[in-house]
VMD Tcl script that builds the backbone (N, CA, C; Angstrom):
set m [mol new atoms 369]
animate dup $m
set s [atomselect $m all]
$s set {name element resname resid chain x y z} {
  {N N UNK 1 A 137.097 87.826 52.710}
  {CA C UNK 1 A 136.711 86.458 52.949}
  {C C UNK 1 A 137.085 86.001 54.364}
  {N N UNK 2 A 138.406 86.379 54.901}
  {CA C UNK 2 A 138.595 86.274 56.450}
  {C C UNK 2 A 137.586 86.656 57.527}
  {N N UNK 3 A 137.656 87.986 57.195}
  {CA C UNK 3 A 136.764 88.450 57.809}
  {C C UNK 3 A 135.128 87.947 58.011}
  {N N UNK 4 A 134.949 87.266 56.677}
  {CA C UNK 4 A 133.506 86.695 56.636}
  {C C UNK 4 A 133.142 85.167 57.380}
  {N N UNK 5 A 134.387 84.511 57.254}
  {CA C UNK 5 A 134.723 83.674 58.312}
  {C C UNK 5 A 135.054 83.724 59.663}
  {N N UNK 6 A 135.729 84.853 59.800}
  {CA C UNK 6 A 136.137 84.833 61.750}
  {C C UNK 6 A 134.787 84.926 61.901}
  {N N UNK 7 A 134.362 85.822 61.600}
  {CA C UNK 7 A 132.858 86.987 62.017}
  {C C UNK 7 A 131.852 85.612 62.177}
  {N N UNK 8 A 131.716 84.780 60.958}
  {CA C UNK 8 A 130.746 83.345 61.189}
  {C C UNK 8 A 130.998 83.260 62.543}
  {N N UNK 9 A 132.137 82.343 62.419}
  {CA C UNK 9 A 132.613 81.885 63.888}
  {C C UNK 9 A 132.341 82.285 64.943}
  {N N UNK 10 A 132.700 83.881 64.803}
  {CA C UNK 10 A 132.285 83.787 66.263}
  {C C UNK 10 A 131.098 84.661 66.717}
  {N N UNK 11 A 130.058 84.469 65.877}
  {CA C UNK 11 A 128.784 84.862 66.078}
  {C C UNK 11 A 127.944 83.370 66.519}
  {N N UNK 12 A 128.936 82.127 65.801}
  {CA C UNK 12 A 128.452 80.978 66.602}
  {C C UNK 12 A 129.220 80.573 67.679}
  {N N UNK 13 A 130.208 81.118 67.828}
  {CA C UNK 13 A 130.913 80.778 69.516}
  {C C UNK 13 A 129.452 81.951 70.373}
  {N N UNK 14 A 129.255 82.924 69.843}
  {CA C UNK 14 A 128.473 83.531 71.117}
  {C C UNK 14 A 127.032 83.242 71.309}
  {N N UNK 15 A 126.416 81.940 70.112}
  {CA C UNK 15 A 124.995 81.904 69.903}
  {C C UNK 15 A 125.172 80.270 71.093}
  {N N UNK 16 A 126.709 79.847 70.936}
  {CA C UNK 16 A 127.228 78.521 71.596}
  {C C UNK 16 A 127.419 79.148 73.301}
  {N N UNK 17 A 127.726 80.082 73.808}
  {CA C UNK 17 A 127.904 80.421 74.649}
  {C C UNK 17 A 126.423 80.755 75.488}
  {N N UNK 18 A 125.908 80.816 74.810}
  {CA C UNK 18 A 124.197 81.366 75.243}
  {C C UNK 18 A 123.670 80.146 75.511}
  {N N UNK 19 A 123.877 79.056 74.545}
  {CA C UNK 19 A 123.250 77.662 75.058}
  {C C UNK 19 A 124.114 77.119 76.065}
  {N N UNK 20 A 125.110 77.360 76.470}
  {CA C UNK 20 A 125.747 76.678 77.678}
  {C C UNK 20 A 125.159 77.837 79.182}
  {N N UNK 21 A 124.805 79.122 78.522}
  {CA C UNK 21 A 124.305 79.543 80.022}
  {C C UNK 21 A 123.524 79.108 80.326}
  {N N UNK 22 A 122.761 78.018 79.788}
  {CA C UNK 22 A 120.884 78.346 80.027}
  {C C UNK 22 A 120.797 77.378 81.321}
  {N N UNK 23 A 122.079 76.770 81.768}
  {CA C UNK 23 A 121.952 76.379 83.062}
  {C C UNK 23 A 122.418 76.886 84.547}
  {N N UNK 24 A 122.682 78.094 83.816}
  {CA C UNK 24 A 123.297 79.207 85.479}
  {C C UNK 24 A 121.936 79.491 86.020}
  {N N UNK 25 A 122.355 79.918 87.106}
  {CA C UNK 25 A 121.103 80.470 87.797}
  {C C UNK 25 A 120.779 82.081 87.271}
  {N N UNK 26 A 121.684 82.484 87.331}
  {CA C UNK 26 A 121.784 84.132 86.395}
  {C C UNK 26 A 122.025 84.040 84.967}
  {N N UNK 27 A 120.953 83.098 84.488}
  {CA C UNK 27 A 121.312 82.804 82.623}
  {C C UNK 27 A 120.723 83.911 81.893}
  {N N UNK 28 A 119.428 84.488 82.252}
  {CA C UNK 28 A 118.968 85.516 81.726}
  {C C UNK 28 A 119.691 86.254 80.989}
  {N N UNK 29 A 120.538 87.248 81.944}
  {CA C UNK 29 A 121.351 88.311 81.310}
  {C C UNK 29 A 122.503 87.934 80.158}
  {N N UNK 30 A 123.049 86.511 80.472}
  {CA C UNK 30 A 124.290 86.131 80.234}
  {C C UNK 30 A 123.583 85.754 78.332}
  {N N UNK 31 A 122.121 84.986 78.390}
  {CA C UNK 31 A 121.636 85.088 77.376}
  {C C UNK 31 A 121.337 85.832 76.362}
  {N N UNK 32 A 120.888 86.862 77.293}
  {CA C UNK 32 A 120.727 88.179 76.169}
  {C C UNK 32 A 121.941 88.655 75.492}
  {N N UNK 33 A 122.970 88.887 76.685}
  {CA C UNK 33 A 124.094 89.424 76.069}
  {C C UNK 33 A 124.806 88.774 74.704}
  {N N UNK 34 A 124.839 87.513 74.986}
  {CA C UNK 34 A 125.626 86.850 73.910}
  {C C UNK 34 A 124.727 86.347 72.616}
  {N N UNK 35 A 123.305 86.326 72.969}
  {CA C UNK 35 A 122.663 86.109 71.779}
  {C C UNK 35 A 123.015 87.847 70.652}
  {N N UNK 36 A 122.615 88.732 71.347}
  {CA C UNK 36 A 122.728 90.325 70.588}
  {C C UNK 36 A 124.014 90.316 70.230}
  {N N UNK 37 A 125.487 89.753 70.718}
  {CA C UNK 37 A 126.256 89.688 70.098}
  {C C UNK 37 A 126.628 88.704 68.956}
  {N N UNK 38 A 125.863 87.692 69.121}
  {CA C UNK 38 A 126.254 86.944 67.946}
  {C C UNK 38 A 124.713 87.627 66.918}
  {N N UNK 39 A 123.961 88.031 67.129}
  {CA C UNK 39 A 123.303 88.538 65.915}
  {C C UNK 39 A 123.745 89.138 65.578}
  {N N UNK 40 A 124.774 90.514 66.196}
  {CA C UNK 40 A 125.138 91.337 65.290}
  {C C UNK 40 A 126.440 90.889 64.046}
  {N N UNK 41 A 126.519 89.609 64.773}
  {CA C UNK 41 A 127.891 89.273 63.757}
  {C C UNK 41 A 127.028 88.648 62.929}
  {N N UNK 42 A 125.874 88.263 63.022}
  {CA C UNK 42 A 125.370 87.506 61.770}
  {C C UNK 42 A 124.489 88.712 61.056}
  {N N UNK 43 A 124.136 89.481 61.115}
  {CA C UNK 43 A 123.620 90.925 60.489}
  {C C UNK 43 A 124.111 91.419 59.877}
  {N N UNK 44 A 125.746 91.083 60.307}
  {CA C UNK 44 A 127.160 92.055 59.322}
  {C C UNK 44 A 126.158 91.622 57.485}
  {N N UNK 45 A 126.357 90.331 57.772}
  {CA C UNK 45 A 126.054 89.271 56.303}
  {C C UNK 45 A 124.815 89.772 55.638}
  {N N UNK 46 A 124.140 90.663 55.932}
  {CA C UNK 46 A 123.040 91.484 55.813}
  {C C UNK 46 A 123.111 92.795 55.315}
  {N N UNK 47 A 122.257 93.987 54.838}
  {CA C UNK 47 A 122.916 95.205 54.768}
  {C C UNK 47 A 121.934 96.446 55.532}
  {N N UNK 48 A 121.876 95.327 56.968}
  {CA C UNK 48 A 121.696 96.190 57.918}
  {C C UNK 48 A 122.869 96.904 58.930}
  {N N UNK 49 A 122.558 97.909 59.041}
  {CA C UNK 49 A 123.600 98.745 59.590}
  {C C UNK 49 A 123.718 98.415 60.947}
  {N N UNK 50 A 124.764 97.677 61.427}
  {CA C UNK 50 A 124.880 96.647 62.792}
  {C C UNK 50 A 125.851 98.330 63.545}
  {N N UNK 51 A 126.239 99.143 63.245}
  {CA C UNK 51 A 127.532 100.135 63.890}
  {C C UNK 51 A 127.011 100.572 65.077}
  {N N UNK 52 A 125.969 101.185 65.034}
  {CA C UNK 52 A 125.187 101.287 66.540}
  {C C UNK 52 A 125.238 100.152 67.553}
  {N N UNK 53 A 124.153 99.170 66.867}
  {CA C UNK 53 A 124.207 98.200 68.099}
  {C C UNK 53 A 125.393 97.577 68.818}
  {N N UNK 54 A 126.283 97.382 68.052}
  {CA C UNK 54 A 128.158 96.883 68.136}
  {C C UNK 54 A 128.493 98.058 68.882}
  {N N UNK 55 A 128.370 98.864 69.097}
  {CA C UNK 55 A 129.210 99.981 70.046}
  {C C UNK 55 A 127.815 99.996 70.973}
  {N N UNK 56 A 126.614 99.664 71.143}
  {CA C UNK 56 A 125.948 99.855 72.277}
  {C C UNK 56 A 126.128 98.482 72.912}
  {N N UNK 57 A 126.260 97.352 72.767}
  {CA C UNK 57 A 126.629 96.011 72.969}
  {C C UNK 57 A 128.324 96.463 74.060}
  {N N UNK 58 A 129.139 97.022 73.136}
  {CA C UNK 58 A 130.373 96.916 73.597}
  {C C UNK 58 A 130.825 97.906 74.821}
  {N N UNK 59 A 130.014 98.492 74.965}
  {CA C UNK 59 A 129.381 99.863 76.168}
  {C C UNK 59 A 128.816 98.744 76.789}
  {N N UNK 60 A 127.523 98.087 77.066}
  {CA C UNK 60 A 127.477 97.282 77.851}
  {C C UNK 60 A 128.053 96.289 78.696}
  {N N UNK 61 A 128.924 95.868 77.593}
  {CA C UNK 61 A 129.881 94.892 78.165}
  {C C UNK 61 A 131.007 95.484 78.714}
  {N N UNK 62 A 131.626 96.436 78.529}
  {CA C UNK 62 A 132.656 97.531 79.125}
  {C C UNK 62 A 132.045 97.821 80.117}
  {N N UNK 63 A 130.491 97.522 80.627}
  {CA C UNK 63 A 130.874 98.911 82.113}
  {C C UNK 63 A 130.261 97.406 82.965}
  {N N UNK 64 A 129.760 96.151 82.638}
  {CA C UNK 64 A 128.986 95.312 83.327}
  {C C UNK 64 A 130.619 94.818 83.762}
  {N N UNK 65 A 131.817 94.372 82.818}
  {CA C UNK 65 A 132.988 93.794 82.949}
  {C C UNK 65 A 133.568 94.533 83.875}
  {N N UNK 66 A 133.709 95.825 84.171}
  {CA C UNK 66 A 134.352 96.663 84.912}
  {C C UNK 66 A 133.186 96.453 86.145}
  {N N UNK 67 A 132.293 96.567 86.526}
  {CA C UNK 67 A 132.052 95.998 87.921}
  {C C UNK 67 A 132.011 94.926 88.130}
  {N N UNK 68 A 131.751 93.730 87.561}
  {CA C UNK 68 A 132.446 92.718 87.791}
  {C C UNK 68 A 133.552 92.257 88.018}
  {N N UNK 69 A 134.584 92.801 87.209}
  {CA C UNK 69 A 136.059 93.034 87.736}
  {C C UNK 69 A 136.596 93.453 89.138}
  {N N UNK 70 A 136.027 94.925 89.370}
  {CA C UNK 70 A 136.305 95.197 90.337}
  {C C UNK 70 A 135.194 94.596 91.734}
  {N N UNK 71 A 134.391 93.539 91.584}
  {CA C UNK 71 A 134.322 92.700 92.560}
  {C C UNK 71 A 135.545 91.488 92.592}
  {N N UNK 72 A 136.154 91.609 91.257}
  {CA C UNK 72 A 137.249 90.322 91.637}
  {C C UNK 72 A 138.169 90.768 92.442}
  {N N UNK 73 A 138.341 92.317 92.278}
  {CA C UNK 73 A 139.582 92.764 93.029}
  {C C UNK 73 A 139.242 92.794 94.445}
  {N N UNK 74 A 138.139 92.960 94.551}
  {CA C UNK 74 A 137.536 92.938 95.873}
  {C C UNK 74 A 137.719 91.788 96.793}
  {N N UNK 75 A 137.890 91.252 96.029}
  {CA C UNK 75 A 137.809 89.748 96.817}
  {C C UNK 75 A 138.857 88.655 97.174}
  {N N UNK 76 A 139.865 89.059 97.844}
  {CA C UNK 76 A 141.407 89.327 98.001}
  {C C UNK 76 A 141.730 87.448 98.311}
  {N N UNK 77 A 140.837 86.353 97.636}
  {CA C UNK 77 A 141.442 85.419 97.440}
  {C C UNK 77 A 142.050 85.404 95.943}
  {N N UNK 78 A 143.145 84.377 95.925}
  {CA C UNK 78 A 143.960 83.881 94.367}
  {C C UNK 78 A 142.994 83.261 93.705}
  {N N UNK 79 A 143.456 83.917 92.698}
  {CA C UNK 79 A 142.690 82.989 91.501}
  {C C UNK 79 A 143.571 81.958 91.139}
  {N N UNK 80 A 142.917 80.727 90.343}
  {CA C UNK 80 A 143.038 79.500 90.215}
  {C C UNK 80 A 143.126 79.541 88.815}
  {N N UNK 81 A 144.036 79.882 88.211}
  {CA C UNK 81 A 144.226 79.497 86.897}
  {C C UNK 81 A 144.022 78.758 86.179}
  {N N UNK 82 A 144.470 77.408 86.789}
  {CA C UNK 82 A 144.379 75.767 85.940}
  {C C UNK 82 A 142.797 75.433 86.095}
  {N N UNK 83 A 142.472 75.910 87.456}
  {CA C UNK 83 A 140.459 75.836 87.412}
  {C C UNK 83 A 140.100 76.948 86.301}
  {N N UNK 84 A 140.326 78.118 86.230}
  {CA C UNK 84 A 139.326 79.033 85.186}
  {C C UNK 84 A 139.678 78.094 83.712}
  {N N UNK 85 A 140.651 77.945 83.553}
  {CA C UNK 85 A 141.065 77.249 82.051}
  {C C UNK 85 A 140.829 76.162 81.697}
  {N N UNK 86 A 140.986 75.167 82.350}
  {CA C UNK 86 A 141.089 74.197 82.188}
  {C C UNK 86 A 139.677 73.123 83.007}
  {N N UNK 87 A 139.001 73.243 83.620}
  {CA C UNK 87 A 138.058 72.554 84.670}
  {C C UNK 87 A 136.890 73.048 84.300}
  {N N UNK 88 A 135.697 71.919 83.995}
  {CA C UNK 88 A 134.397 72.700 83.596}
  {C C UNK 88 A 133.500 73.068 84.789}
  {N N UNK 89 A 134.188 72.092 86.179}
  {CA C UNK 89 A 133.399 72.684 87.494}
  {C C UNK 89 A 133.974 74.157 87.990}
  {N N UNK 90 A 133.379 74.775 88.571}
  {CA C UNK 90 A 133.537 75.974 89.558}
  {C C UNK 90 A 133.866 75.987 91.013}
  {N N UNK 91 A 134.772 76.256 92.083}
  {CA C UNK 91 A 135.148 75.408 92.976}
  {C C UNK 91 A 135.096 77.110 94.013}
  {N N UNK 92 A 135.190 77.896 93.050}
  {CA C UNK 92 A 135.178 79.565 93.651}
  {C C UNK 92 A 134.547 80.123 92.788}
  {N N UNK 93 A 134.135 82.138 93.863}
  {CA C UNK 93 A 133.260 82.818 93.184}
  {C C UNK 93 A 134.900 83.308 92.369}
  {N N UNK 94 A 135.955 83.565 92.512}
  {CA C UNK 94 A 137.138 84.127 91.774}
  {C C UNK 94 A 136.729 83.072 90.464}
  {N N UNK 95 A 136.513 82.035 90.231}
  {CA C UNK 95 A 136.776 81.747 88.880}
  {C C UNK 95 A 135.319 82.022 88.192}
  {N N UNK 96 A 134.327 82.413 88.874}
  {CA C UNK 96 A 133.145 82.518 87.625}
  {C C UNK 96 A 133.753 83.863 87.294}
  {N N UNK 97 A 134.157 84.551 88.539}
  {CA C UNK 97 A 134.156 86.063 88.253}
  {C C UNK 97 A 135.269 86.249 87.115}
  {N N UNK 98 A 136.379 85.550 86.991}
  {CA C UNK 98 A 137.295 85.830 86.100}
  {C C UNK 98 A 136.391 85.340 84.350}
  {N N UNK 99 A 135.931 84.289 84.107}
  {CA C UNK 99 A 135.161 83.284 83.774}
  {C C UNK 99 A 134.591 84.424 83.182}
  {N N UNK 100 A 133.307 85.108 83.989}
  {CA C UNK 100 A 132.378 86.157 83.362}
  {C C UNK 100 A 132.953 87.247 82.552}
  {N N UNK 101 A 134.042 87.602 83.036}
  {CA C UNK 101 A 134.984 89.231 83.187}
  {C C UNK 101 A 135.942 89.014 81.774}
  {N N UNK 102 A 135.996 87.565 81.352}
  {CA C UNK 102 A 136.446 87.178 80.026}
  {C C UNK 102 A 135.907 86.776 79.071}
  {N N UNK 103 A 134.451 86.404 79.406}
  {CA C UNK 103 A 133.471 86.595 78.347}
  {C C UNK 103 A 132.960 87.967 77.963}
  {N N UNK 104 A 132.963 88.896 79.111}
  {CA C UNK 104 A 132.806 90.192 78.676}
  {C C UNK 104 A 133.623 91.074 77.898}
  {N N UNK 105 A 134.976 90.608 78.097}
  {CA C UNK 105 A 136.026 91.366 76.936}
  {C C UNK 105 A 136.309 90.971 75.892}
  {N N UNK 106 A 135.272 89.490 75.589}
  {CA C UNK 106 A 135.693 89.456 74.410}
  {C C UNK 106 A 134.447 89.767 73.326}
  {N N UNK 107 A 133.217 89.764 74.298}
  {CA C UNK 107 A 132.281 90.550 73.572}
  {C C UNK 107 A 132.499 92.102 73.450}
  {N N UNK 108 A 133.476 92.995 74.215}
  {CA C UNK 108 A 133.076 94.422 73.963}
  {C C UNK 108 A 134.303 94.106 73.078}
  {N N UNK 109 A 135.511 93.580 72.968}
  {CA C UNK 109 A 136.552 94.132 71.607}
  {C C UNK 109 A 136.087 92.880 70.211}
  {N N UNK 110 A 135.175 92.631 70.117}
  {CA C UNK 110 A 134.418 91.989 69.390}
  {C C UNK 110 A 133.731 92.677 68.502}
  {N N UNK 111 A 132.835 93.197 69.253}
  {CA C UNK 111 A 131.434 94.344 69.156}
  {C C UNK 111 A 132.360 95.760 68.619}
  {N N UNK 112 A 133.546 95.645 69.130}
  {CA C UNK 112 A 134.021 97.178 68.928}
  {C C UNK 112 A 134.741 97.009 67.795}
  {N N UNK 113 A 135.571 95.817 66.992}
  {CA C UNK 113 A 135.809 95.322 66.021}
  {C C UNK 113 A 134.771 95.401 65.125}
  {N N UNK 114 A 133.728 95.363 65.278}
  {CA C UNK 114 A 132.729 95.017 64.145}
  {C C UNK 114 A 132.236 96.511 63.360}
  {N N UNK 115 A 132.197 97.101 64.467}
  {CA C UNK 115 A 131.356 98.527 64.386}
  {C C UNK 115 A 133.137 99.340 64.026}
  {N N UNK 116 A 133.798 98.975 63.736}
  {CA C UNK 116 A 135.044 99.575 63.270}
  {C C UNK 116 A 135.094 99.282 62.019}
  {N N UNK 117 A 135.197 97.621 61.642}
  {CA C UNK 117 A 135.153 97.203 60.432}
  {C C UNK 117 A 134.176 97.568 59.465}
  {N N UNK 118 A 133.151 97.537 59.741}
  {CA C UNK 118 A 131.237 97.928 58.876}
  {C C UNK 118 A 131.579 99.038 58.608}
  {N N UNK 119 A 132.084 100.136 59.391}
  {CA C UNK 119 A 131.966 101.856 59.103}
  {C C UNK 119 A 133.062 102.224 57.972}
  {N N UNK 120 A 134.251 101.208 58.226}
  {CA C UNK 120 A 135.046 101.096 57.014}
  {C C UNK 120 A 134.524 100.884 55.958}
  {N N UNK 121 A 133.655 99.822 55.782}
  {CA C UNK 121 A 132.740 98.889 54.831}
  {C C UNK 121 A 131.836 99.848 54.206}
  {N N UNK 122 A 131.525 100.752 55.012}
  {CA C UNK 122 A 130.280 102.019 54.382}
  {C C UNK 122 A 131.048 103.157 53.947}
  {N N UNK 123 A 132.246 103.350 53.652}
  {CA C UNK 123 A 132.835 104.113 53.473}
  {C C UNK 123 A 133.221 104.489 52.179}
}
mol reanalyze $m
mol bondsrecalc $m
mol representation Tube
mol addrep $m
């Protein structure tokens, strides 16, 4: 029953995250990504076999987060903590980049949670 609840949740935090991109200029990708992740959490509720797409989702987001990342490292200003957390404006590219680079990890240990849990579930 936990599980059937987090999993709700946060297949609507990522269907909620998709409607707040649709005003970036790079919303496209940011759309796709988080819509396919919140379907697959709403598919679990289904008895379609989500284990593939959840580990191809979480591969995506693992290698897009890792170059994105390593443009943050690249980019040898401080990050702004109290701005990434707390501030809905953007004042630097360090806080989208952190911003993006934490939406991406929480879709790949998400995605990689799911496709862990289901294979249990088929077991």
């Amino acid at each position: 029953m936990i599980f059937k609840i987090s999993n709700l949740l946060m297949g609507l935090m990522f269907i909620m995250s998709a409607l707040l991109q649709l005003n970036d200029p790079d919303s496209i990708s940011w759309v796709v990504i988080y819509v396919c992740c919140g379907g697959c959490c709403l598919l679990v509720f289904t008895n379609v076999n989500v284990v593939y797409p959840c580990l191809l989702l979480a591969l995506v987001s693992l290698l897009w987060g890792t170059g994105l990342f390593s443009d943050l490292l690249l980019n040898p200003a401080p990050i702004d903590w109290r701005e990434v957390m707390t501030l809905s404006s953007m004042k630097s590219i360090q806080t989208e980049l952190t911003r993006e680079v934490g939406g991406l990890l929480i879709c790949f240990v998400w995605m990689l949670y799911l496709a862990w849990k289901y294979r249990i579930k088929l077991t």
